[in-house]
C-alpha positions in Angstrom: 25.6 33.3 -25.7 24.5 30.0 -27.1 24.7 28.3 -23.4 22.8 31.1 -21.5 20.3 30.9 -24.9 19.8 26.9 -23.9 20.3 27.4 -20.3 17.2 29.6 -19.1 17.1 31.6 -16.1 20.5 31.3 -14.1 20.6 30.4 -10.4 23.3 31.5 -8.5 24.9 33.2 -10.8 28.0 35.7 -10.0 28.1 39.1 -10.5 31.4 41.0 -11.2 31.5 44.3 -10.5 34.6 47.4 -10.5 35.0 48.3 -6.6 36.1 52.3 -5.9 40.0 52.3 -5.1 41.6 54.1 -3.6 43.4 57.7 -5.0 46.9 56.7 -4.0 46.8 53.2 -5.2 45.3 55.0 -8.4 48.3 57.1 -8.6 50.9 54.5 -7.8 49.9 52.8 -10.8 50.1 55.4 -12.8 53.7 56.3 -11.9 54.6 53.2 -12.1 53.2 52.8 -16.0 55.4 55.4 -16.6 58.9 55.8 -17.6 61.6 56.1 -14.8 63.3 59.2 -16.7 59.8 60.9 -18.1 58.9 64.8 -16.7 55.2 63.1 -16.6 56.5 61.2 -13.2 56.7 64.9 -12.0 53.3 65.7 -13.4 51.9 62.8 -11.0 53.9 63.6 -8.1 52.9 67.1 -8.0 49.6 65.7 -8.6 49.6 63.6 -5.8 51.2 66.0 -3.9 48.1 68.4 -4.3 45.4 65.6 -3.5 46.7 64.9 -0.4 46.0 68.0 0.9 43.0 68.3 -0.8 41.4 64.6 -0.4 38.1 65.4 -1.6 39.6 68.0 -5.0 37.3 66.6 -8.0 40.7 64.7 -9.1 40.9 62.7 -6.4 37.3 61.6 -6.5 37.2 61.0 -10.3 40.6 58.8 -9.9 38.4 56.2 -7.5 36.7 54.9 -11.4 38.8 52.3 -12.5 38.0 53.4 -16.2 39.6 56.6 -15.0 42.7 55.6 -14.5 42.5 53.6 -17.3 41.7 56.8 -19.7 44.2 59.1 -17.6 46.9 56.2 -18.2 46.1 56.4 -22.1 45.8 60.0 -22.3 48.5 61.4 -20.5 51.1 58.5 -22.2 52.3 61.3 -24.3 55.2 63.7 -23.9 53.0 66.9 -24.5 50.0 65.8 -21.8 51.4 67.1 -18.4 48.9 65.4 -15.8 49.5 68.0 -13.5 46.6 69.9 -15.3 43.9 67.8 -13.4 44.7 69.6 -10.2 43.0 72.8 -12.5 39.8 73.5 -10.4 39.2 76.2 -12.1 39.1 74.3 -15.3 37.7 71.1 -13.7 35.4 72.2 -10.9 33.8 68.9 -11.0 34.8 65.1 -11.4 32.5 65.4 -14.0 34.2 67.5 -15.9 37.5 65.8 -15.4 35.5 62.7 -16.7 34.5 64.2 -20.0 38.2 65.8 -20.3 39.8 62.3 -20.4 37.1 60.7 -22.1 37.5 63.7 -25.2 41.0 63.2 -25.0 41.2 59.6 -24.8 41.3 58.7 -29.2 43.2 61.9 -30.3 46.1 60.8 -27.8 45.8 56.9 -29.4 45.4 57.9 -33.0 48.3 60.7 -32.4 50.5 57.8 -30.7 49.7 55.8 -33.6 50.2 58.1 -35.9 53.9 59.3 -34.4 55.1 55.2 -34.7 54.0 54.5 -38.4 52.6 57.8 -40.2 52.1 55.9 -43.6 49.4 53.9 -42.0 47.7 55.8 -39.7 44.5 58.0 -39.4 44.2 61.6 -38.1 43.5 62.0 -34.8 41.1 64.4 -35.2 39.3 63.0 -38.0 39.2 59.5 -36.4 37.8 61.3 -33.5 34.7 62.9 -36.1 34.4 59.2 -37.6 34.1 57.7 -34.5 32.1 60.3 -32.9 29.2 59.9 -35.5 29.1 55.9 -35.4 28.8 56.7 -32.1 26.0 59.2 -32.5 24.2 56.7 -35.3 24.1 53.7 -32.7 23.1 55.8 -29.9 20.1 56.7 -31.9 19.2 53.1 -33.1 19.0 52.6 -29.5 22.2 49.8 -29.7 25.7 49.1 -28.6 26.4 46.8 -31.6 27.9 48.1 -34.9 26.5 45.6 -36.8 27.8 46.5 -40.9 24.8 44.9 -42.7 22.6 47.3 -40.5 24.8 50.5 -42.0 22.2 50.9 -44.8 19.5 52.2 -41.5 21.8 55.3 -41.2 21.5 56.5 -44.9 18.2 58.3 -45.8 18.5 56.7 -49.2 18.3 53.6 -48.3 16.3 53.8 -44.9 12.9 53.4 -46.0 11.3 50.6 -48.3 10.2 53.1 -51.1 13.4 55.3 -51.0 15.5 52.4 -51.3 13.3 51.5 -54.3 13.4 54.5 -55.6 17.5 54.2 -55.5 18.0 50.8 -56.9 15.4 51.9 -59.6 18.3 54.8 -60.3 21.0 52.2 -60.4 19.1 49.9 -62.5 18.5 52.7 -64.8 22.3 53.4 -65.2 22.8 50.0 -66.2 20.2 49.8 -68.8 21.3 52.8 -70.3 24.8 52.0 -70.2 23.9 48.5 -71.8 22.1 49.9 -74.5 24.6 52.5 -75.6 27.2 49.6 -75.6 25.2 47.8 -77.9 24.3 50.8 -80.2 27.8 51.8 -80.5 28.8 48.2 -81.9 25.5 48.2 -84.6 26.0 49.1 -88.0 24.5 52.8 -89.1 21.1 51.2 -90.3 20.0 49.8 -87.5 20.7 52.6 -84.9 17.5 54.5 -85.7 15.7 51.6 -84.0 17.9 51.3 -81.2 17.8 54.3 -80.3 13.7 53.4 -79.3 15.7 51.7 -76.4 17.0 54.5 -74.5 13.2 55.4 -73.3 12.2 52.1 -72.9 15.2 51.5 -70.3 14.1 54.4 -68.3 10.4 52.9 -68.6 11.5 49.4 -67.6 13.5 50.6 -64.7 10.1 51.8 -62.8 10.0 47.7 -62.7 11.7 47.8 -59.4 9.9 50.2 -57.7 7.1 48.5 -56.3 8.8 45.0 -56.1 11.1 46.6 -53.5 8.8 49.0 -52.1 5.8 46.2 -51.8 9.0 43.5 -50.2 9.9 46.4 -47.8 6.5 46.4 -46.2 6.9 42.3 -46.2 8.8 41.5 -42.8 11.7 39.3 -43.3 11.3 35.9 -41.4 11.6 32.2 -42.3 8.4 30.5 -44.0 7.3 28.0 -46.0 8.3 27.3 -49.5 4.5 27.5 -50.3 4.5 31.0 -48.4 7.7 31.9 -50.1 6.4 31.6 -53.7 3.2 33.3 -52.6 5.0 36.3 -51.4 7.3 35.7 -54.6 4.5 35.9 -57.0 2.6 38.8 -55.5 6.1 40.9 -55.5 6.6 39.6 -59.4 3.1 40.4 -60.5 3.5 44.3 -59.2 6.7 44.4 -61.2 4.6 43.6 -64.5 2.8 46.9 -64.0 5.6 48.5 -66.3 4.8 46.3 -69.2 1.4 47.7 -70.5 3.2 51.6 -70.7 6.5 50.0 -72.5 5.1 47.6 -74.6 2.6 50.5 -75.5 6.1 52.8 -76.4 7.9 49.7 -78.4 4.7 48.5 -80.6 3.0 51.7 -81.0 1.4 52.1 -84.0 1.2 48.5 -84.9 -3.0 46.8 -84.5 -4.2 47.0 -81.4 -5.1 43.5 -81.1 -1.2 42.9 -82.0 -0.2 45.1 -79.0 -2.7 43.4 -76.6 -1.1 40.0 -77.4 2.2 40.9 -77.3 1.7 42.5 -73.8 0.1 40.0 -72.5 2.5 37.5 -73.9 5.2 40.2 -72.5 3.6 40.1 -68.7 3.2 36.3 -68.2 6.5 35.9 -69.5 8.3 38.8 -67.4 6.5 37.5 -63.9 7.4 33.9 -64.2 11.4 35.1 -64.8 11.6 37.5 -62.3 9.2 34.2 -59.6 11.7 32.3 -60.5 14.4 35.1 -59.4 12.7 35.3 -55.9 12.4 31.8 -55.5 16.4 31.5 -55.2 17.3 34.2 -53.3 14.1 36.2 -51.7 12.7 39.3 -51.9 14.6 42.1 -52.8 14.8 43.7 -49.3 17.9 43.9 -47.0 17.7 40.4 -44.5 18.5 40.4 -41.0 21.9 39.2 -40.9 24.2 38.3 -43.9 24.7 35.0 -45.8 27.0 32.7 -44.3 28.3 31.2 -48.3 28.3 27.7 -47.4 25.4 25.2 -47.2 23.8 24.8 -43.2 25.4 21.4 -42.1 22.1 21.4 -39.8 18.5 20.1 -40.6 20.2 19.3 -44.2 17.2 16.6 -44.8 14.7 19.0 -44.5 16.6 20.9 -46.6 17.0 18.6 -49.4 13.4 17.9 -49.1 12.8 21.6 -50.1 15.1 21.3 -52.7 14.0 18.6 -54.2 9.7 20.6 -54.4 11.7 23.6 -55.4 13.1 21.3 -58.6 9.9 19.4 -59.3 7.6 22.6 -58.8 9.5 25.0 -61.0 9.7 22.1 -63.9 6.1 21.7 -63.9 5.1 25.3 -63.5 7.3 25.6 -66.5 6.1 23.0 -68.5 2.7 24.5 -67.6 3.3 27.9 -68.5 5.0 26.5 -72.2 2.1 24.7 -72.9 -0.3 27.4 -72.2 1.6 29.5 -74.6 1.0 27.3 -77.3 -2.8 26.7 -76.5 -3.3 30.2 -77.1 -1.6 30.3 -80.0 2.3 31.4 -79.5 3.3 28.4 -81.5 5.5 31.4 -83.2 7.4 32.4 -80.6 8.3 28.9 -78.8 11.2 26.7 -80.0 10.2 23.9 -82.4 10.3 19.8 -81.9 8.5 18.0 -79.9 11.2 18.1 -76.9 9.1 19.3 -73.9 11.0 22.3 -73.3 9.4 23.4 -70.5 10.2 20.3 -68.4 13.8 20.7 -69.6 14.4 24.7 -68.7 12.4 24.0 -65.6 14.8 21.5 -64.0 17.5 23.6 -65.1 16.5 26.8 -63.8 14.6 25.0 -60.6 18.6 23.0 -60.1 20.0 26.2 -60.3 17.2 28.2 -57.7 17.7 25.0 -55.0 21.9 25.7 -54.9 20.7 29.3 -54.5 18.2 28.8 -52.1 20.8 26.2 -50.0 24.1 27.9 -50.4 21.7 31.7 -49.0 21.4 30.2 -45.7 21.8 33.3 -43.1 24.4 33.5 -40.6 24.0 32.7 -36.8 25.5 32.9 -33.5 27.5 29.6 -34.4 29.5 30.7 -37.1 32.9 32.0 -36.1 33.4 35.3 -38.1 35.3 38.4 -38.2 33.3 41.4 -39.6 35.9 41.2 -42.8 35.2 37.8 -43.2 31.6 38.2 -42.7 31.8 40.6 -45.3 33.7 39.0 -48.1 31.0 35.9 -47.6 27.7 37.8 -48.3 30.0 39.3 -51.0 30.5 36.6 -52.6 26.9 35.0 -52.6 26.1 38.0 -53.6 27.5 38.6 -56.9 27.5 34.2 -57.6 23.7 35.1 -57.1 23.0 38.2 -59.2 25.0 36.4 -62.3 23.3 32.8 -61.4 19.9 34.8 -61.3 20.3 37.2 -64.3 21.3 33.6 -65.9 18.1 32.2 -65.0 15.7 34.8 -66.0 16.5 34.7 -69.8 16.3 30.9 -70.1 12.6 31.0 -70.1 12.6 34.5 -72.5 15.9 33.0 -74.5 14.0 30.2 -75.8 10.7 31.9 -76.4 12.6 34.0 -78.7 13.8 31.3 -80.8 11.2 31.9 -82.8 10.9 35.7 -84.6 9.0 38.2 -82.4 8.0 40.1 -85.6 8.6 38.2 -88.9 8.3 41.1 -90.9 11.3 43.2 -89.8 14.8 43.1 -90.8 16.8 39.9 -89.6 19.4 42.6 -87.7 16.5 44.3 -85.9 15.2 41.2 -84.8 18.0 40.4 -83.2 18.9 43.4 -81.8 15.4 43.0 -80.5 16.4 39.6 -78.8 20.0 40.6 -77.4 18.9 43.8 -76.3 16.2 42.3 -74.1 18.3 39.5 -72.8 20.6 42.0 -71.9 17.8 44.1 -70.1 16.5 41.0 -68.3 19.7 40.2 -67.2 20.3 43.7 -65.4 16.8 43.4 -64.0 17.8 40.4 -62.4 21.1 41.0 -60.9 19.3 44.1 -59.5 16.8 41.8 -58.2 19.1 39.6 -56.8 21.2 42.0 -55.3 18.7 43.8 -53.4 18.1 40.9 -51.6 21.8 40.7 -49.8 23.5 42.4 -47.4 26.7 43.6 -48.7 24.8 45.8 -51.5 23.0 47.9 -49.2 26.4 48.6 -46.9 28.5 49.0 -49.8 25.7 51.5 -51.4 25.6 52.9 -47.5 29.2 53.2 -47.1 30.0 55.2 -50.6 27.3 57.3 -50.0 28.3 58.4 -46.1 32.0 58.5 -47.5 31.3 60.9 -50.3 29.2 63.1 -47.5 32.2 63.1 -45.6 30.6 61.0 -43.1 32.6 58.0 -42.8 36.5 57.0 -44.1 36.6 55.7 -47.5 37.7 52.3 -46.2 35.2 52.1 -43.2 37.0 48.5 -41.9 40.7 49.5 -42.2 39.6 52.1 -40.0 37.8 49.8 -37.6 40.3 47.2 -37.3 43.1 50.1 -36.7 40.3 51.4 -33.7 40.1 47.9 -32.6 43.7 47.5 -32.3 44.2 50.6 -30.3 41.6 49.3 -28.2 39.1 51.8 -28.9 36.7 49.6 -30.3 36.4 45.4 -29.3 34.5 42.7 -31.4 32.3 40.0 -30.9 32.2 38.0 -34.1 31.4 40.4 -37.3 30.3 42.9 -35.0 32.0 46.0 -33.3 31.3 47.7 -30.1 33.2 50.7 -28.1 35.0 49.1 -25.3 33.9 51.3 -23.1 29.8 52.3 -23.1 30.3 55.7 -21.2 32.8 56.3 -23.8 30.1 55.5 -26.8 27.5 57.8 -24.8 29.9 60.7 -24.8 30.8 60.4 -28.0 27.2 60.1 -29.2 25.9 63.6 -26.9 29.2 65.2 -27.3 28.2 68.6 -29.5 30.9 67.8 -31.8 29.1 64.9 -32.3 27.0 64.9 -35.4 24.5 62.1 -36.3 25.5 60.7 -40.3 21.7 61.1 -41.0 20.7 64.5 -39.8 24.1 66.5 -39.8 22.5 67.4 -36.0 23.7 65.7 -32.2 21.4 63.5 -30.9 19.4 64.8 -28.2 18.1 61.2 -27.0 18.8 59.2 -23.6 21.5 56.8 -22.7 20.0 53.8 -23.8 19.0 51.4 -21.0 21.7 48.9 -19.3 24.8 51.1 -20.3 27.4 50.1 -18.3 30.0 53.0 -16.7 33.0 51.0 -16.3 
């Protein structure tokens, strides 16, 4: 792929195509794939038999495909396939028909021979042939011949569109603040629980945060830019997210002076943007990329890399400082840790350290990297979740040390600090959500539970790949799986058994373009 990519247009080049055989040569091969002492070498004598009287029976003219002989070698493999049924014209007055018979029989006979060697492992054949049939039925209506896993989250109404995905994540984000907080007011003593119990409305009110930060980064097409560019983006997607603040800071400090309320939500806005920038900066917007992370740093262009890591340090320390000392020129003297140490220069560098590894280690994956679909997996795995902790790690460093000093000095110590671990612990879900959003293995793992529990799709979707691709059902070009055979994947997909995972209906589209019969 890479040389044609570098190449250009090819001169000269040669074209392979399948040549017709002939009938007999077909059927010599297939006697001779099977057994010496089987009753199916009677099946294909008797077949042959009837062919050469009838030369032009739709048998003999479907047996010229080389793919036909390949599926009638496959299918009829079994003891309890006689082949002798092809010579049927009443039941196969057409090669067509004879086509679609093999192709429909072709992965019950493989999963049932499977199945017969090692039943403990195997699938059954009529499920596989449902799973398979609706992969099938999904890529034939993306229009592709690539099962591509980090594109599985396309096929799932939940998660197809940028504000139904939002409105998903804000669900799952909602779990986990509510699961948070009832940890935490289970372990308080009885005199504090009637004000933590003020949290369980404020996490449903803080979850809403994620709704137009992934709705507003779904309309945002995902390309390479600029680190400039990239904080732009980041900042407009952070500033939506502080729309939630006015409504819960209104909840928490209602009935306290309204000039108290105003400060603290503006202190609560500024605060809650830069953490969830500085989230964005390391691992992007919160909207499924292109193709998955790769978990190692690119060994290519790695100056011009370093160079951006270096702005990305020295930017986020002095926005930092910036941001600290604007606190305290408008007062917030109470809220920000005491000395003289410059704080903001020191959290900055810190969290700006932490963004560059992020931002370096995110790189996506390309034609270059040698990967299985397993492997590809377990990679964007595992950047996600070093991400999501790295990230929920970074948001409270900035809110951490601003609440050093007591939010509200005239509470009880044990509120105040429920106040403080409380919202650390918020923060930190908001941005592992954050950060997770933005990865691939999220969305197909979200994708995948939700098609399995529909019945859709086996539990363990690449077991059951990898057992198709060894039964040669299925091949693969790096992480991504295709049906060996594209007439097979087209029959599949307009097959009325075949249903499409999204709709529950069969496609009723066209072969896409290029499909090749053989």
């Amino acid at each position: 792929m890479r040389a044609v990519a570098e190449s250009g247009v090819l001169t000269g080049a040669a074209v392979l195509e399948p040549a017709p055989i002939r009938t007999s040569d077909a059927l010599d091969l297939l006697r001779l794939a099977t057994p010496p002492d089987s009753r199916r070498q009677d099946g294909w004598t008797a077949l042959a038999e009837h062919l050469d009287r009838r030369p032009q029976a739709p048998a003999a003219q479907a047996l010229t495909s080389p793919l036909m002989v390949a599926l009638a070698r496959s299918v009829y493999a079994d003891h309890d396939n006689d082949p002798v049924e092809l010579a049927d014209t009443e039941r196969f007055p057409t090669s067509a028909d004879i086509e679609r018979h093999l192709l429909g029989g072709l992965i019950p006979a493989l999963f049932r021979r499977a199945r017969h060697q090692c039943p403990a492992r195997s699938w059954d054949p009529r499920q596989a042939q449902d799973y398979l049939a609706r992969l099938a039925a999904g890529m034939h209506a993306q229009g592709t011949y690539d099962l591509a896993w980090w594109r599985l989250y396309q096929w799932t109404p939940a998660l197809a569109g940028p504000w139904r995905r939002a409105g998903t994540w804000a669900v799952i984000m909602c779990a986990g603040l509510l699961l948070t907080t009832s940890f935490l007011v289970a372990v308080l003593d009885a005199p504090s629980r009637p004000e933590a119990l003020r949290w369980f409305p404020l996490s449903v009110l803080e979850s809403f945060a994620i709704v137009p930060m992934l709705g507003l980064s779904g309309l945002i097409s995902r390309r390479e830019r600029s680190l400039t560019c990239a904080s732009a983006m980041a900042a407009l997607v952070a500033l939506s997210a502080g729309l939630v603040i006015p409504p819960a800071s209104w909840y928490y400090y209602h009935g306290a002076p309204a000039t108290v309320i105003a400060t603290l939500m503006v202190a609560s806005i500024g605060l809650f943007c830069f953490s969830l920038w500085l989230v964005m900066l390391g691992v992007g917007l919160p909207s499924p990329p292109r193709t998955p992370s790769r978990s190692r740093p690119a060994r290519r262009r790695w100056r011009r890399q370093l160079v951006r890591a270096l702005v990305l340090v020295v930017g986020v320390a002095a926005i930092t400082e910036t941001l600290f000392l604007s606190y305290a020129m408008a007062g917030y003297e109470g809220v920000l840790p005491s000395g003289t140490m410059p704080w903001g220069l020191v959290i900055g560098t810190v969290a700006g350290i932490g963004l560059a590894a992020l931002d370096w280690v995110r790189g996506p994956s390309t034609a270059d990297d040698v990967a299985t679909a397993m492997s590809s997996i377990q990679a964007d795995r595992l950047v996600s979740v070093i991400s999501g902790v790295a990230c929920a790690v970074v948001f409270n460093i900035p809110d951490g040390a601003m609440r050093a000093g007591p939010w509200a000095p005239s509470d009880p110590l044990r509120t105040t600090v429920f106040a403080a671990v409380v919202g650390l612990f918020h923060g930190g879900i908001l941005a592992l959500t954050t950060a997770l959003a933005a990865h691939s293995w999220p969305h197909y793992t979200i994708a995948r539970l939700l098609l399995a529990a529909r019945g859709k799709l086996p539990w363990r979707l690449q077991a059951f790949l990898a057992d198709a691709h060894q039964l040669g059902i299925l091949r693969r070009i790096g992480p991504v799986y295709q049906f060996r055979h594209a007439r097979l994947q087209h029959h599949l997909a307009t097959h009325p058994g075949a249903a499409d995972p999204r709709t529950d209906r069969r496609p009723d589209l066209p072969s896409p373009v290029g499909a090749t019969s053989t």
